[in-house]
KEKOL-682699 format. One record per residue (C-alpha): x, y, z. Coordinates in steps of 0.1 Angstrom, whole numbers, plus 5000, padded with zeros to 4 digits. Example, Ala and Ser with C-alpha at 12.3 -4.5 7.8 and 13.67 -1.06 7.14 Angstrom:
BEGIN
512349555078/513749895071/
This chain:
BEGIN
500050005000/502450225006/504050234967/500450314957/500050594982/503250764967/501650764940/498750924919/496550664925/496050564886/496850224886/495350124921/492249924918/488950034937/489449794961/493149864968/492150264973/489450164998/491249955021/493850205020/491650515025/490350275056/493350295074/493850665064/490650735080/491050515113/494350675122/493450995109/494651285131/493551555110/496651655100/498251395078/498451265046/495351085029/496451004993/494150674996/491150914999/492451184980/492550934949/488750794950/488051174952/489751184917/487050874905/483550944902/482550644891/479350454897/481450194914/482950444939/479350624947/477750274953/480550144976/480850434994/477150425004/477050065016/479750185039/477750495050/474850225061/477249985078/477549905114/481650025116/482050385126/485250375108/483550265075/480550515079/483350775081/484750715053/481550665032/480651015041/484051115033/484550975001/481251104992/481751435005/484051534979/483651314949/484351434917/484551824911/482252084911/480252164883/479552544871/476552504897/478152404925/477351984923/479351714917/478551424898/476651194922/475051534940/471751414942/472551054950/474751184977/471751394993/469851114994/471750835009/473051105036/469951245045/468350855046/471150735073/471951065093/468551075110/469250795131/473450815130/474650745165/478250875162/478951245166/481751195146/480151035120/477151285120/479951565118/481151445084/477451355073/476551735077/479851865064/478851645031/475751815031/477652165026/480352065002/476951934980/475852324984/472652064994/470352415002/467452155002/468952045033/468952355053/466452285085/467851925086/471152055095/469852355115/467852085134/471551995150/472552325163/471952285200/473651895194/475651825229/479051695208/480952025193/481751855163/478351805152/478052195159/480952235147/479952125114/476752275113/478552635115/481052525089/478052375067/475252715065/476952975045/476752655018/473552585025/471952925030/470153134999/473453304977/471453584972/469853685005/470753485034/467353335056/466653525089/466653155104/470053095088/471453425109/469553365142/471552995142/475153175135/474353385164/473353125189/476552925175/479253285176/478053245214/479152885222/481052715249/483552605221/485952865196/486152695177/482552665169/482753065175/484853145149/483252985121/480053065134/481753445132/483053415104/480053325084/478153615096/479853905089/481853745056/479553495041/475553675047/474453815015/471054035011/471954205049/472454595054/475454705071/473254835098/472154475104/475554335107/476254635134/473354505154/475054175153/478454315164/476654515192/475054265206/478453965204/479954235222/477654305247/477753955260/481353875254/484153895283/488053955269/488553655253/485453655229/486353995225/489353895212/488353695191/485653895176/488954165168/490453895153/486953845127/487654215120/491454125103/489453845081/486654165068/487054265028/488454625018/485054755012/483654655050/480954885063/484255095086/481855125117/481654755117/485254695113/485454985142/482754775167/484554455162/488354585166/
C-alpha cells in the first residue's frame, strides 16, 4: 500500500484505494496525509458512489466515516456548484443521518451536506444546532453559509450563527463568526452592526478577542463602523 499511496492513484484498483483510505481514516489525526482518499475523490464512478454508500449504512464507525467522506467530495464541482453523484449523495445522507449514532460520524454527514451546496437540506442540518458533541455543531456552522440562499441569506440561517458565535467552544465561534459578517448576503450593514453590538455586549475578553480577530478576516469595502465595533 504504501507504493500506491506515493503515487497518483491511477493504477490502484477500487478495492486497493478503499482499504487504504480505511486505514487513512481510522488513524486519521486531522493533519496527515490521505492520498488513499484523495485518489477515490479523483474517481467518480458509479462503482465508487455505490461502495461508498454501503459503507455509510454499515455498522463500523470507521467505515461510515469514510463513506461520508469519500462522498463528500467526489468528483469536482460543476458550474453550479454539484458534483457528479450530488443528488445520489443527498439522498443516501439524509436517509442514514436521521438515526446516526456517532457524533463523529454525523459531523462528516452534515459537512457532506455543505460541500453538495445541498440548500434542500437547510432545516435538517439547522435541526443539529443545539447537538451536545461540538463537532456536530461544529459542522453545522462550517456547513450554513453552503447551504443558506446565495442571494439573501434566511433570517433563520442568521439567528442559528448567532446562537453558534456564542458557544461554549471557539472553535464553533469562529466559524459561526465568520460566516456572519463574511459569508450573509441580502443584509444591510446596519444589520451586521446590530449583530456586532450585541456579540459584544455579551462577550468577556477573550470572545472579545476573538471577535477583533473576525475584523482582520473583513473585505476592503467592509461597512468601517463595523470593522470599528469588532476591533
Amino acid at each position: 500500500m504504501k507504493e500506491i499511496a506515493e503515487s497518483s492513484g491511477d493504477g490502484a484498483t477500487t478495492d486497493e484505494l478503499f482499504a487504504g483510505a480505511l486505514v487513512e481514516v481510522a488513524t486519521d489525526d486531522d493533519e496527515g496525509a490521505v492520498p488513499f482518499l484523495v485518489a477515490l475523490h479523483d474517481r467518480p464512478t458509479r462503482e465508487v458512489f455505490d461502495r461508498a454508500a454501503r459503507l455509510l449504512a454499515g455498522e463500523d464507525p470507521v467505515e461510515r466515516e469514510l463513506g461520508a467522506r469519500v462522498l463528500r467530495e467526489l468528483g469536482p464541482y460543476d458550474d453550479e456548484g454539484r458534483r457528479p453523484f450530488t443528488p445520489q449523495t443527498i439522498a443516501v445522507v439524509t436517509a442514514e443521518m436521521r438515526d446516526e449514532p456517532d457524533p463523529w460520524v454525523l459531523h462528516w454527514m452534515i459537512s457532506t451536506l455543505g460541500y453538495h451546496c445541498a440548500r434542500e437540506t437547510l432545516d435538517l442540518v439547522r435541526d443539529h444546532r443545539a447537538h451536545p458533541a461540538q463537532p456536530v455543531r461544529f459542522a453545522v456552522a462550517a456547513a450554513l453559509p453552503a447551504l443558506a440562499d446565495p442571494d439573501h441569506t434566511e433570517r433563520r440561517v442568521v439567528e442559528t450563527l448567532l446562537r453558534l458565535a456564542e458557544d461554549e467552544n471557539g472553535d464553533v465561534r469562529w466559524y459561526a463568526a465568520y460566516a456572519l459578517f463574511n459569508e450573509t448576503y441580502g443584509v444591510t450593514d446596519e444589520e451586521r452592526r446590530l449583530w456586532a453590538r450585541h456579540l459584544i455586549a455579551r462577550a468577556d475578553a477573550q470572545r472579545r478577542a476573538e471577535l477583533a480577530h473576525i475584523a482582520t478576516t473583513l473585505d476592503d469595502d467592509a461597512d468601517p463602523v463595523l470593522r470599528g465595533l469588532l476591533a
